[in-house]
C-alpha atoms as one frame of an Amber mdcrd trajectory, in Angstrom:
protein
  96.283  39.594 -41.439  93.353  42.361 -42.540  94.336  40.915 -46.181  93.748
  37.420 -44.730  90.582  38.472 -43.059  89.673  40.170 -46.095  89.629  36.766
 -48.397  88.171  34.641 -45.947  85.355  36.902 -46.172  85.301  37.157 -49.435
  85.322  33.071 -49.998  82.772  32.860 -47.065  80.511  35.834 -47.603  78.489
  34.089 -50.805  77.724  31.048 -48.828  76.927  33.235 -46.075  74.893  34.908
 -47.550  72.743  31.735 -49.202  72.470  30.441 -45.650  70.898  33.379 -44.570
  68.908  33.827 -47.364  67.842  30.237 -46.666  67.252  30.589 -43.495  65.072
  33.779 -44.147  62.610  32.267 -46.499  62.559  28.983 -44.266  61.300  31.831
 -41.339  58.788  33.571 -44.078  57.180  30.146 -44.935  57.144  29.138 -41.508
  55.188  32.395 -40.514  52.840  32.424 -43.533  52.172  29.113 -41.878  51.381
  30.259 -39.183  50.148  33.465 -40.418  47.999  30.840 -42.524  46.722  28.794
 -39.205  45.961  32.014 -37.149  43.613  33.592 -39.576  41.982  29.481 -40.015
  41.719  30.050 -35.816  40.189  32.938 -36.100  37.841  31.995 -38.351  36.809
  29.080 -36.058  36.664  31.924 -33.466  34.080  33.626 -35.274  32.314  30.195
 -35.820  32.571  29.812 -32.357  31.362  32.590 -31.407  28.120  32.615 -33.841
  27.536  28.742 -31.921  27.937  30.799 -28.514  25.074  33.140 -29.915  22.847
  30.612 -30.932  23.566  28.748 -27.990  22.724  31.490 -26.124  19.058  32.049
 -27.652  18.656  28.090 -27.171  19.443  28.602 -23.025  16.730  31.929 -23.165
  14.604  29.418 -24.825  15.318  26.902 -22.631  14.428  29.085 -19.889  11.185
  30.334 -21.105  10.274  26.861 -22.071  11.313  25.838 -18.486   9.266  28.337
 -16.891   6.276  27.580 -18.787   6.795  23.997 -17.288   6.978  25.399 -13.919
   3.696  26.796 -13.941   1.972  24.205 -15.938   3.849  21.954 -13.066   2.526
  24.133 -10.893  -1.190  23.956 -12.099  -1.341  20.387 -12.468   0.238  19.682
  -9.079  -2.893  21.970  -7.557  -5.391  20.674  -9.468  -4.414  16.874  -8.447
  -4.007  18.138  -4.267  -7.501  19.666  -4.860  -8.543  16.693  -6.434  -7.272
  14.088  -3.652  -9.049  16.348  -0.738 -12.074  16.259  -2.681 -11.936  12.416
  -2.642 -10.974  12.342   1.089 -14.110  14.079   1.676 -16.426  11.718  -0.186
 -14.787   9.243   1.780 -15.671  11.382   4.862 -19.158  11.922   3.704 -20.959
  10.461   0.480 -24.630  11.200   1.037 -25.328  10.581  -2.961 -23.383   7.534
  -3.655 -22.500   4.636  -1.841 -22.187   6.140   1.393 -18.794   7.543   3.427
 -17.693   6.904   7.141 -20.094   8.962   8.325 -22.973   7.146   6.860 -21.442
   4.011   7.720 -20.996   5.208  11.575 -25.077   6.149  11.669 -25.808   2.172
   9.872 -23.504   0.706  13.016 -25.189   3.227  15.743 -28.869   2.076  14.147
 -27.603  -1.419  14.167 -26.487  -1.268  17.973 -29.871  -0.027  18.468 -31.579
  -2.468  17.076 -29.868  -4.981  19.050 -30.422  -3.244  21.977 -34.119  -3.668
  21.325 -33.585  -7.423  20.410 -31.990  -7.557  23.668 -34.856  -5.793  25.909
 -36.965  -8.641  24.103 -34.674 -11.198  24.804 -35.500 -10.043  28.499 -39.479
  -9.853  27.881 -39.327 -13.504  26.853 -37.310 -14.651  29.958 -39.738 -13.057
  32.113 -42.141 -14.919  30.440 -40.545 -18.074  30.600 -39.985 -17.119  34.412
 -44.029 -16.764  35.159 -45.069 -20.110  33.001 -42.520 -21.824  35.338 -43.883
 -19.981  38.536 -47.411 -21.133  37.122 -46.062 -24.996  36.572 -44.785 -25.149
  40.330 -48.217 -23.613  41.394 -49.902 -26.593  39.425 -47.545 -28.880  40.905
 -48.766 -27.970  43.887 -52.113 -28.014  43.706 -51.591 -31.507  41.840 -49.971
 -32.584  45.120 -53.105 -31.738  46.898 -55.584 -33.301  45.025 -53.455 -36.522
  45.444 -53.753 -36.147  49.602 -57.513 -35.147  49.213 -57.895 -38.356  46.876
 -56.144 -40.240  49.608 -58.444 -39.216  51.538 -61.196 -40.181  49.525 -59.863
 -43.612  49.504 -59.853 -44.300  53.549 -63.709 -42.799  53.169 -64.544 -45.076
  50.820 -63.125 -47.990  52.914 -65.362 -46.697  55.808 -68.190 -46.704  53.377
 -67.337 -49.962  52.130 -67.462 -51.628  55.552 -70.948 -49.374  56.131 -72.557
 -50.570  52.759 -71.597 -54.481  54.193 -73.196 -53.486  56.776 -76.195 -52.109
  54.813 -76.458 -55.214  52.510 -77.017 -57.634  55.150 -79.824 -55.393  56.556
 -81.189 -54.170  53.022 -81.357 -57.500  51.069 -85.291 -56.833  49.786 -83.793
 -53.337  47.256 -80.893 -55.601  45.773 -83.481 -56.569  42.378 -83.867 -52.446
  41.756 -80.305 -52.002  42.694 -78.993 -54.700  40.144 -80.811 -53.072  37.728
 -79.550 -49.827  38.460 -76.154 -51.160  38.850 -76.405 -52.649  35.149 -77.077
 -49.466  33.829 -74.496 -47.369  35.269 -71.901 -50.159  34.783 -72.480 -49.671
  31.287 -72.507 -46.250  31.314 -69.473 -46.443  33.108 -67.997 -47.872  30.808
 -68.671 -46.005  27.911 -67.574 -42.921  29.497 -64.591 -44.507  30.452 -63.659
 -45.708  27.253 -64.202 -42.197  25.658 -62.254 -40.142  27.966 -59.489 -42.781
  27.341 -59.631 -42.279  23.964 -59.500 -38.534  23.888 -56.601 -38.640  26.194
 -54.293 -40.855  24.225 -55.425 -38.985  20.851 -53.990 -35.758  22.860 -50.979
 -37.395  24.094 -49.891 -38.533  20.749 -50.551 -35.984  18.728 -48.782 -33.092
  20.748 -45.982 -35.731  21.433 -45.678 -36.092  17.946 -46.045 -32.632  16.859
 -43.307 -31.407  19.364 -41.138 -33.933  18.780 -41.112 -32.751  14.772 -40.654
 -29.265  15.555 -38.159 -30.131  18.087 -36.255 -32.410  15.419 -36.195 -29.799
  12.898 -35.280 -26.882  14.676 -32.240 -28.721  15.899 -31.695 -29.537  12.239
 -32.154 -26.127  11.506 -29.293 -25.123  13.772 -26.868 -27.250  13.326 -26.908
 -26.362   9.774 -26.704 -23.072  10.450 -23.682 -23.553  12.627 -21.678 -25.509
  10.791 -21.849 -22.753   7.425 -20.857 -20.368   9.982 -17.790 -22.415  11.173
 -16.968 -23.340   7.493 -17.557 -19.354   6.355 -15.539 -18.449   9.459 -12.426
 -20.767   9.153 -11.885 -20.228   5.214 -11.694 -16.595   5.557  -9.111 -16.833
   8.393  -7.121 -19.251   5.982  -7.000 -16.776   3.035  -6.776 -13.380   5.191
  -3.621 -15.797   6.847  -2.314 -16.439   3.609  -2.736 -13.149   1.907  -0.864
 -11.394   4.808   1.960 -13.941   4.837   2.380 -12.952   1.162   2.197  -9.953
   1.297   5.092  -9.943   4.214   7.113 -12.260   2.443   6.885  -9.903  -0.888
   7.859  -6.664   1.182  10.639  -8.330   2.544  11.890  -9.355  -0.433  11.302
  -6.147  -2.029  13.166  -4.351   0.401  16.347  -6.778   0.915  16.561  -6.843
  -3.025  15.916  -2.889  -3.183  19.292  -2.588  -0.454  21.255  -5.549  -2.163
  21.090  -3.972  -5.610  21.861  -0.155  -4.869  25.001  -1.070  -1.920  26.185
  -3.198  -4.762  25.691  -0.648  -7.428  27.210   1.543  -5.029  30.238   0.291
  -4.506  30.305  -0.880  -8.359  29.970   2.410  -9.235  32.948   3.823  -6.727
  35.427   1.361  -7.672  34.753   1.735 -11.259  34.974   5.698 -10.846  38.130
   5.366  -8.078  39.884   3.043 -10.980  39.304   5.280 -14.111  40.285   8.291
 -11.884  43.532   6.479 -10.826  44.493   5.333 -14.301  43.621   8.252 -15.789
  45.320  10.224 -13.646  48.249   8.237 -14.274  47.621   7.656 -18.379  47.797
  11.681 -17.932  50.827  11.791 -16.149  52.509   9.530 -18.344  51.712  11.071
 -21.461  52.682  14.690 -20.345  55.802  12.915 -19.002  56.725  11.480 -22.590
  55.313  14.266 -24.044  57.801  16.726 -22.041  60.748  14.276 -22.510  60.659
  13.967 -26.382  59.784  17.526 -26.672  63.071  18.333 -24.644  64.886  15.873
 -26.343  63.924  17.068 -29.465  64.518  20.794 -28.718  67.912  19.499 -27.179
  69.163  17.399 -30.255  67.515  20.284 -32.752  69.700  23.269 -30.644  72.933
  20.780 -30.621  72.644  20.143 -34.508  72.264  23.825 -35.196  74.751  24.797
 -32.553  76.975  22.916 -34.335  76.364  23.386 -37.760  76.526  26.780 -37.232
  79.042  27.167 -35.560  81.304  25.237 -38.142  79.499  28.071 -40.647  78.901
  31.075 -38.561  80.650  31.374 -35.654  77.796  34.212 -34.597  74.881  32.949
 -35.790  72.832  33.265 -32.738  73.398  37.059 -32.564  72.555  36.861 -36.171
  68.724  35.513 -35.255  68.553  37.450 -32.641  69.439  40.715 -34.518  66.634
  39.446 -36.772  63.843  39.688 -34.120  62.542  36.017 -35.418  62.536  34.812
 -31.874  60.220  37.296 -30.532  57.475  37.295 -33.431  57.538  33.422 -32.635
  56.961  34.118 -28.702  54.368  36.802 -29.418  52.093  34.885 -32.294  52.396
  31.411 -29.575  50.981  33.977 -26.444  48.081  34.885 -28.673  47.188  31.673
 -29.809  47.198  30.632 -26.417  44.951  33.470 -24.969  42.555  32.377 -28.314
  42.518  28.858 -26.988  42.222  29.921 -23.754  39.339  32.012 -24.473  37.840
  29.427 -26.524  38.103  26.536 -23.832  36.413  28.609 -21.432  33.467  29.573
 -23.821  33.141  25.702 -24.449  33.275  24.995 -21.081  30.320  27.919 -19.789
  28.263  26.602 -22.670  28.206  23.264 -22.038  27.768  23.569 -18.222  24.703
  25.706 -18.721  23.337  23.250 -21.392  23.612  20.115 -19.105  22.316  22.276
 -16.186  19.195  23.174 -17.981  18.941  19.687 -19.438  19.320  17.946 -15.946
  16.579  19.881 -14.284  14.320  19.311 -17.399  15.094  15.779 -16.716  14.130
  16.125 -12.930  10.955  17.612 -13.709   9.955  14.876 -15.815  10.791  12.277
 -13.178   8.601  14.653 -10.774   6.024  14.429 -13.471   6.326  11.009 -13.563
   6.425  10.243  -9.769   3.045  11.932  -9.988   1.110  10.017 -12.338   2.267
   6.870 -10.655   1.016   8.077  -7.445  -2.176   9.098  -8.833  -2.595   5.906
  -9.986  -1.831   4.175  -6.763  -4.359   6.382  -4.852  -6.956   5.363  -7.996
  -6.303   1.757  -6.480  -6.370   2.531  -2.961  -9.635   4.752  -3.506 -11.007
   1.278  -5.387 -10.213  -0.536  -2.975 -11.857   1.376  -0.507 -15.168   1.528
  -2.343 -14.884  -2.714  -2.436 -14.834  -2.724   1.416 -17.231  -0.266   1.930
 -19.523  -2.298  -0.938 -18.212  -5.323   1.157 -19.126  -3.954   5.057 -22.626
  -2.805   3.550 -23.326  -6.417   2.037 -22.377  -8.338   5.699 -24.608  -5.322
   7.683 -27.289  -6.072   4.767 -26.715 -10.194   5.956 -26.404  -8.924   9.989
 -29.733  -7.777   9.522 -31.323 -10.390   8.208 -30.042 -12.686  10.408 -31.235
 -10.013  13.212 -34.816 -10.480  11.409 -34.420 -14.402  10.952 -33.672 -14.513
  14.865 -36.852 -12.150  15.630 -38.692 -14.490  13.395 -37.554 -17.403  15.419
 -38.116 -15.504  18.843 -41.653 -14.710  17.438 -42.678 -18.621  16.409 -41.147
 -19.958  19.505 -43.869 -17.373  21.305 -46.414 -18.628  19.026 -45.076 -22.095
  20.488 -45.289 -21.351  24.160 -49.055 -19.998  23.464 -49.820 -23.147  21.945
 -48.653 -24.919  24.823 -51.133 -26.288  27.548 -51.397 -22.966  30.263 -51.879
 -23.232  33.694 -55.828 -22.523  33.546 -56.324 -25.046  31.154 -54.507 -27.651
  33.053 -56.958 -26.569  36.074 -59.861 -26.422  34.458 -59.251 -30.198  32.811
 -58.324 -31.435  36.494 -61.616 -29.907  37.490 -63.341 -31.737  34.870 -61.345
 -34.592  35.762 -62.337 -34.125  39.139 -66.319 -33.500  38.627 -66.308 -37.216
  36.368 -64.497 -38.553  39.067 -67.137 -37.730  41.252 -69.710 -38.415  39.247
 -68.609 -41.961  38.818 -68.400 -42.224  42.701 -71.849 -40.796  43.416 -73.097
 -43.487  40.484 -71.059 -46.560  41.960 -69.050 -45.874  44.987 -68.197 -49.554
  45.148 -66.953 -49.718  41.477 -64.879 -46.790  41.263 -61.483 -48.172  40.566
 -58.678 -46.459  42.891 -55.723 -47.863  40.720 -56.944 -46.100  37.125 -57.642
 -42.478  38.843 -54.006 -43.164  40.365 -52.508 -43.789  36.776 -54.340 -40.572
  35.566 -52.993 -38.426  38.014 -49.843 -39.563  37.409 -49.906 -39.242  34.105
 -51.363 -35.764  34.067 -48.577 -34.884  36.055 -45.871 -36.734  33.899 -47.124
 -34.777  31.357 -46.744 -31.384  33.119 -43.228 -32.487  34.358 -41.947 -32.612
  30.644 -43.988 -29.716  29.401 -41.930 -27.951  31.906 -38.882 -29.395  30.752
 -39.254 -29.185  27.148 -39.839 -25.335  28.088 -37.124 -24.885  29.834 -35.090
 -26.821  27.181 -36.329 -24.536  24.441 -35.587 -21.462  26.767 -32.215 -22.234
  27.077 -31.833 -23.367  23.363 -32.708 -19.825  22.381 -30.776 -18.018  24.817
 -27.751 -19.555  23.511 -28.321 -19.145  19.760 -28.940 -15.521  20.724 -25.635
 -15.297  22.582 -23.999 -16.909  20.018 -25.765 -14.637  17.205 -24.828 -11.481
  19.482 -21.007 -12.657  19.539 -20.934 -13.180  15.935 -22.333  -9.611  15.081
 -20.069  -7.947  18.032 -17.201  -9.928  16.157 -18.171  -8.984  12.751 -18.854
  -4.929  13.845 -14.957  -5.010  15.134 -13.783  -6.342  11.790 -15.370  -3.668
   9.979 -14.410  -1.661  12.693 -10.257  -2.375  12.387 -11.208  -3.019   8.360
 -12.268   1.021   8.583  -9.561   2.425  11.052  -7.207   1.104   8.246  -8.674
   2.454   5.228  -8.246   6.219   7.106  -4.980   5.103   8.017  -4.090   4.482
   4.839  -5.656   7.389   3.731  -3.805   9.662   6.415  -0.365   7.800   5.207
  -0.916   8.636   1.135  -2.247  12.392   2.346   1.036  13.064   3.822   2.860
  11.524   1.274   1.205  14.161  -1.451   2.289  16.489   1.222   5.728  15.913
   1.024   5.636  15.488  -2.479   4.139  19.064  -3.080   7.007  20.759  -0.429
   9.890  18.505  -2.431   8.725  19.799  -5.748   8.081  23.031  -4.475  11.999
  23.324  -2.913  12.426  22.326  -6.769  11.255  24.889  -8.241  12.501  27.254
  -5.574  16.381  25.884  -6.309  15.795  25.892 -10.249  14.669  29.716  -9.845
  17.468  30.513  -7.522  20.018  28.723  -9.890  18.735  31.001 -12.963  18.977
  33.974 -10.789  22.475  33.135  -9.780  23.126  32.594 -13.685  21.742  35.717
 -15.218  23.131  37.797 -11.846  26.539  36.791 -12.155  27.808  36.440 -15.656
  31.668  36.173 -13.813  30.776  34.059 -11.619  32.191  30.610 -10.955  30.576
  27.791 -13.008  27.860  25.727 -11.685  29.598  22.314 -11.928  31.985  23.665
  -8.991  35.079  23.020 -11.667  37.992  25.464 -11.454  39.100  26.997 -14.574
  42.763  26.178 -15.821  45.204  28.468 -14.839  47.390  30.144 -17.492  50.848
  28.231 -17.302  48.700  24.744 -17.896  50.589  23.030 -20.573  48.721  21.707
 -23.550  49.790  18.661 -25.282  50.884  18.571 -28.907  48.259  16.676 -30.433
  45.391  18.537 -28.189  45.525  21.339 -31.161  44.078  18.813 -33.979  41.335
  17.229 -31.015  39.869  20.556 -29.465  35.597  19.669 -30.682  34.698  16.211
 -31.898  32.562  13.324 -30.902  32.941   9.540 -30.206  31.125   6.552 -30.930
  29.752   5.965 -27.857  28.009   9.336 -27.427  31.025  10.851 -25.517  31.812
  14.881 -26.259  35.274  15.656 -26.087  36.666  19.614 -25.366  40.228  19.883
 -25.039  40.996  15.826 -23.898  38.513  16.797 -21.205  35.651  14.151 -21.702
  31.748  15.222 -20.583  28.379  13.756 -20.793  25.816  14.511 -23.112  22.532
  15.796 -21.535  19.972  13.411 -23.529  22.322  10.248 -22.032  22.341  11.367
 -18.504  20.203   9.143 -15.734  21.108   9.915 -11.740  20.538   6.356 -11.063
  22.995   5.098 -13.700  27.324   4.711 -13.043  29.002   7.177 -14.978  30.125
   5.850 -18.968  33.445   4.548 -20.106  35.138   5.579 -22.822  36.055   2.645
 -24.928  38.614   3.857 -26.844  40.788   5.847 -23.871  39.629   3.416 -21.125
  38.825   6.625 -18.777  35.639   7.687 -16.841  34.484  11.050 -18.076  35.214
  13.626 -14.930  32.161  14.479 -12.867  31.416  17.764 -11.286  30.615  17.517
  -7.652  27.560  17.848  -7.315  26.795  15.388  -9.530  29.464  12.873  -7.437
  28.055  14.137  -4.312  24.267  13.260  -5.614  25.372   9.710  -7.089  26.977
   9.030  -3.632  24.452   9.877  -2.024  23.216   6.848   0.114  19.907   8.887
   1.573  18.691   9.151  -2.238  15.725   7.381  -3.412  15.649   5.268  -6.323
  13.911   6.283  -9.135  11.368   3.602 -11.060
């Protein structure tokens, strides 16, 4: 049997030995392939880690550069607060230019004092008014009495009359001197009469028509007046109508557009995320599924074949590798490529979360920035548009007054008026003349004095005083209401201006405490950007910022992730280790998170950046 043994060694031994040999330089080429791909790894260690140092010196220069954005930030957002409460106090008080609410408080408190003036002449004039009347009833009166004393006169003269019968028949030698003396006063008589008749109806026409003109044209004169006031008055309530119903249709619409668009690109953006999460989630599962099953298989079929082959060769060829120590080399150079990748992934993965980090709050600062300007430039309009109105308010108080001074003027001719007017005295003193003719022309002819004609001239006289009174009265009450009326319409106008001014410090009060808030929110940004580059630079260990927990050690890695660890897509996507993230440059809060079009996957958010695109409080930017 040993003889046996002996030749089936012998025959065996050379091919044996060729296998083995075989086998040997199959394991040398395999580990100076590896040998080979360890000393290319560390070489892109070393790469790496020269990009970790520059990429280092870029974040310290991103931080200084960051800083010196704080504090020119900083500056700027003084200078601009300053700025605003120096223009709130020229609004208070602008004694050099066109005047603040102060100034324009003193114009209304001299305007109500000037009406109040208007008013105590308003009251002169109706006390006025009050005495000519007292002093038209008095005339009245003593009109009333000369009529009884003329009565009087008459039943006299009817005595006479029957006397001077009497007398005739007696005295019938005198009635030759008193013809002739009759002749001579009839035609004086006459004469007279004839003149005084004259000179009355050249009086009564000419005032009649005089007062009628002025009466005619001062009605004119108003109802003109009125009706451009009702005109002026009814198209500004039409536009100030229309303007406000604009202006609440466009805010509605603004704001049911502003809530349509972001619940919709709300829940646009959560199912989009929810369905690349899902398939991704199970695109990952499937692929380390396959991936695990032909790697098993593979193994599984490779061991069989071997297992077999060998053991129709060598019947103890795995102590044979094992004696070799080829197993163990293999286990130990796969552990420290796996501690390199390791190593490397988490580099990667600290550089790129401080890079986006600093890039995202550079972005926020420029929004802040911009948020700024654009409120600067609303509170240029508003402060415009507060200069308008006050330009506006001082034009109509410019107009109040000179309707105030128009209405004086008018006050002032219809006084001129009323002194024109027939007084009391001169009515008396004309009835005395009156009366004097009157008896005159008795003593001269008793018998020819005509009863009926002195009749008609009282009444006339009194006629006449009758509608003087009236036509004062009229005008006295025709005053009195376009003062009331020009009273209203100044009381009216003062409480526009007055609700047209409450607003403009309303809206002054409203934009203050916006800048207010603006200056604590970008101050609590400032305060959380310097805490979060404390936190960095305290903690070097320290968990990373996008709240992402590293990969534990027993992770398995996909076959193909070796030949994919750092490139970039066509759509802008960076890839580490299959794990897709966003460049800085590309990112906008406002915006749903990319696609990749090749994979069909959602890059995976941090949350903090989920929680702040979820966030339903948030404002939009824009």
């Amino acid at each position: 049997m040993s003889s046996v043994d002996d030749a089936i060694k012998a025959a065996i031994q050379s091919e044996l030995q060729a296998v083995v040999t075989e086998k040997l330089s199959q394991q040398d080429e395999r580990f100076n392939e590896l040998k080979q791909a360890f000393e290319e790894l560390s070489g892109r260690v070393e790469e790496r880690g020269r990009e970790t140092q520059q990429l280092r010196e870029d974040v310290d220069r991103q931080k200084s550069d960051a800083e010196a954005l704080d504090a020119r930030v900083k500056s700027d957002l003084e200078a601009a607060i300053k700025e605003v409460k120096d223009r709130l106090d020229r609004h208070e008080s602008d004694e050099e230019g066109l005047g603040g609410l102060t100034q324009l408080r003193s114009k209304v408190d001299g305007f109500a004092e000037e009406l109040t003036k208007v008013l105590a002449k308003m009251e002169e004039h109706g006390r006025t008014v009050a005495s000519s009347k007292t002093r038209t009833d008095s005339c009245e009166e003593a009109l009333r009495d000369v009529a009884r004393k003329c009565e009087d006169a008459a039943s006299t003269v009817e005595k006479n009359q029957v006397t001077l019968q009497q007398v005739e028949e007696i005295s019938m030698g005198v009635r030759e001197r008193q013809q002739v003396v009759e002749d001579s006063v009839v035609k004086k008589y006459d004469s007279l009469w004839k003149d005084v008749l004259k000179a009355m109806e050249e009086l009564k026409v000419n005032q009649e028509q005089l007062m009628m003109e002025d009466m005619k044209r001062r009605q004119q004169d108003a109802r003109r007046e009125g009706r451009s006031h009702v005109k002026y008055v009814t198209q500004l309530v039409a536009t100030v109508h229309d303007e406000r119903r604009k202006l609440a249709l466009t805010k509605d619409l603004l704001t049911v557009w502003q809530q349509h668009t972001w619940t919709s690109v709300r829940r646009r953006t959560g199912i989009q995320w929810l369905c690349n999460s899902l398939a991704s989630v199970a695109k990952r599962r499937q692929h380390q599924f396959l991936n695990r099953w032909v790697r098993h298989a593979s193994i599984e079929t490779l061991v069989r074949q071997l297992r077999e082959e060998y053991a129709a060769l060598i019947p103890d060829v795995q102590k044979a590798i094992k004696d070799s120590g080829l197993p163990d080399r293999c286990n130990s150079l796969e552990q420290i490529v796996e501690i390199l990748r390791k190593d490397l992934n988490a580099l990667s993965e600290t550089v790129k979360e401080h890079s986006t980090s600093l890039e995202g709050n550079a972005s926020w600062v420029e929004k802040t920035g911009i948020i700024i300007i654009k409120l600067t430039q609303r509170l240029d309009e508003v402060e415009t548009k507060a200069a308008d109105v006050l330009a506006s308010s001082g034009g109509r108080l410019d107009e109040v007054e000179a309707r105030v001074e128009s209405c004086e003027k008018q006050v002032g001719d219809l006084s001129e008026a009323q002194k024109a007017l027939a007084l009391a005295k001169d009515v008396q003193s004309i009835m005395r003349d009156v009366l004097l003719i009157w008896n005159s022309i008795k003593h001269l002819d008793a018998a020819k004095a005509d009863k009926k004609d002195m009749d008609t001239v009282a009444l006339e006289t009194s006629k006449r005083d009758r509608q003087s009174t009236r036509r004062i009265e009229d005008m006295q009450s025709q005053i009195t209401d376009q003062l009331r009326e020009e009273t209203l319409r100044v009381q009216e106008k003062c409480a526009q201006l007055d609700v047209k001014v409450d607003e403009s410090t309303r809206q002054f009060l409203h934009w203050e405490q916006m800048w207010e808030r603006l200056a604590a929110y970008v101050e609590e940004l400032v305060k959380q950007v310097g805490d979060m580059q404390d936190g960095r630079s305290n903690c070097p260990g320290c968990r990373p910022p996008s709240g992402r927990r590293p990969r534990p050690a027993s992770a398995t890695f996909p076959r193909e992730s070796s030949e994919r660890n750092l490139h970039e897509s066509e759509n802008g996507l960076m890839y580490v280790n299959s794990e897709a993230r966003i460049r800085a440059p590309d990112v906008n809060p406002d915006a749903p998170p990319p696609i990749d079009t090749k994979t069909g996957r959602s890059p995976v958010l941090s949350r903090p950046r989920l929680r702040m695109f979820m966030d339903s409080t948030r404002p939009v930017l824009g």
